[in-house]
Steps between C-alpha positions, in 0.01 A plus 500: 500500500446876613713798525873423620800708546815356231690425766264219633440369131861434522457286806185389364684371145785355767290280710255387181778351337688347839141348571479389100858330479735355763770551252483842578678684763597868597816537640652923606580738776250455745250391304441256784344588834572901427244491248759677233637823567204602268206267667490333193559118629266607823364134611691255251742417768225366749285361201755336326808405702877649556580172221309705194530852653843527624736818601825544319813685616540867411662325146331607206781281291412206702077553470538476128750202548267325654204547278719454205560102686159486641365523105710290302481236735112462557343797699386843379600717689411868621793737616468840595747731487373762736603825303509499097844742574637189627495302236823601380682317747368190317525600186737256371283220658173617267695606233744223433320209709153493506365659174781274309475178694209355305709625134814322631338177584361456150166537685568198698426714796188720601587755722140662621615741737325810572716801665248776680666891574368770676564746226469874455471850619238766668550391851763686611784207566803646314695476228602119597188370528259640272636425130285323249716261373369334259680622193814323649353172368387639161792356347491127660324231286333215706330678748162689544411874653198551627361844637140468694308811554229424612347244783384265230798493342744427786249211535512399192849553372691324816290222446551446174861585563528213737332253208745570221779304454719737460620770698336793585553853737182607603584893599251635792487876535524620823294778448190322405497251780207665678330550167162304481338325272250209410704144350362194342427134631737322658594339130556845377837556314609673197667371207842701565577705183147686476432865510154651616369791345372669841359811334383579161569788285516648120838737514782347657608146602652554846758173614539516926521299759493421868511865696517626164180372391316625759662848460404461126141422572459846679654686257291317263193644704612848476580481117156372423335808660722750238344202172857335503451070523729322585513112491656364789682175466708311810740274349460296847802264383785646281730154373275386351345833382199483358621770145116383324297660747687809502533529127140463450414801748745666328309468171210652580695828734821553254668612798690264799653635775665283813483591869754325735689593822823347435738746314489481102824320373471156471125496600194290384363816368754523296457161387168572439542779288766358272271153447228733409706766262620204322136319507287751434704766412236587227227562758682799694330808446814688706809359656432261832564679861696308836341667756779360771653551828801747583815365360621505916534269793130525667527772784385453833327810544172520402459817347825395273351146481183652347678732274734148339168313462235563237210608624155529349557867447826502307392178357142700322748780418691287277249247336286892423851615293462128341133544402572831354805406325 
């Protein structure tokens, strides 16, 4: 398949697996005939039917409700809840419901439900709808995070999301919707829990993902014209995170730093670091760096948007003060 933008792999991963299994069906805020307020379920309506692609009310407690019953009772189901910010007005339904349902049933019950988000900043939409969230489920057992960057891996990822039989939040960043890229067959999916090493490099061992990544990558490109290499690794899911990958990049750099726009407390760079420290503490040639967001509700002006966000140029300022520490 050629060149696509990552929003269209999404709809592309959506109506593979509809077509692959009538178990599945994708139920949100007009996800139906509207397309999705992102044109991400563009054509699954007409294709496969107001039954399997159905609008919800404007009730993220009752979308996860549903897909909660849908799952343990047969289906697998697909919910969207149309901003990531949202998600705390479910919270208790993830938290306490679906990633523990499977645990409380003695496994009796499967519960393969997928939960997709529009997640994450640089577009301008405030400080209410353009949080990465997902260090809010760092500390829940039972379910998996996934974060795509790339066209491939929205493919891939939300597919095999919609496999497992457990539950799963696939988190889409807004930001990278128009981003293009190639993506596998139409049996393409990932094993979720694998990192990629998307650029190679001898001095540090650089941990980012979705906008992040991308961010990383040019500051990468800059670096390597001053002899600084860095090795560029996107986590692409992080519970499971994939720790071996990481700590064999970081044996050959010594040095790991993390890139992520979410603020620092309670992060997965954080998490990380600490799995590596007490891993591998013995291959850190200096202490790790959290190159992070602005500990401060996301602004909706750009110029102070830009300033809360790493960007590639304060993101090569700090990994140069790691490579010469």
């Amino acid at each position: 398949m050629g060149e696509v933008t990552y929003r269209d792999a999404v709809t592309q991963a959506l109506a593979d697996e509809l077509a692959a299994d009538e178990r599945v069906i994708l139920i949100g805020e007009d996800v139906g005939a509207a397309g999705g307020v992102f044109k991400t379920t563009v054509g699954l309506h007409d294709r496969f039917g107001g039954a399997r692609v159905r609008d919800t009310p404007i009730s993220e407690q009752a979308i996860v409700g549903c897909v909660l019953g849908a799952a343990v009772t047969g289906l697998r189901p697909v919910g969207e809840i149309m901003f990531a910010d949202f998600a705390g007005v479910c919270f208790d339904q993830i938290a306490n419901q679906l990633a523990k349902y499977r645990y409380q049933s003695g496994g009796q019950a499967r519960v393969p439900a997928t939960l997709r988000m529009a997640s994450g900043g640089g577009v301008g939409f405030g400080a209410q709808h353009s949080q990465c969230v997902e260090n809010w489920f760092l500390n829940i057992p039972g379910i998996k995070l996934c974060l795509p960057a790339t066209p491939a891996d929205a493919y891939a990822l939300l597919r095999a999301a919609i496999r497992d039989d457990d539950p799963a939040i696939v988190f889409e960043h807004k930001a990278l919707y128009a981003h293009t890229g190639s993506i596998g067959g139409p049996e393409a999916a990932l094993p979720i829990g694998r990192a990629r090493i998307v650029r190679r490099g001898g001095d540090i061992t650089v941990v980012a993902a979705q906008l992040m990544l991308h961010r990383t990558l040019a500051a990468a490109e800059t670096l390597a014209a001053e002899g600084i290499g860095c090795e560029v690794i996107d986590p692409r899911t992080i519970a499971p995170l994939d720790t071996s990958t990481i700590l064999e990049s970081l044996g050959r750099t010594g040095r790991l730093a993390c890139v992520q726009e979410s603020p620092a407390a309670g992060s997965w760079g954080q998490a990380v670091i600490g799995e590596c420290v007490a891993a591998g503490f013995e291959l850190l040639d200096a202490p790790p760096s959290l190159i992070a967001g602005d500990p401060v509700p996301v602004p909706y002006a750009q110029s102070l948007e830009d300033a809360a966000l790493p960007g590639s140029e304060r993101i090569a300022s700090e990994l140069r003060k790691l490579a010469a520490a």
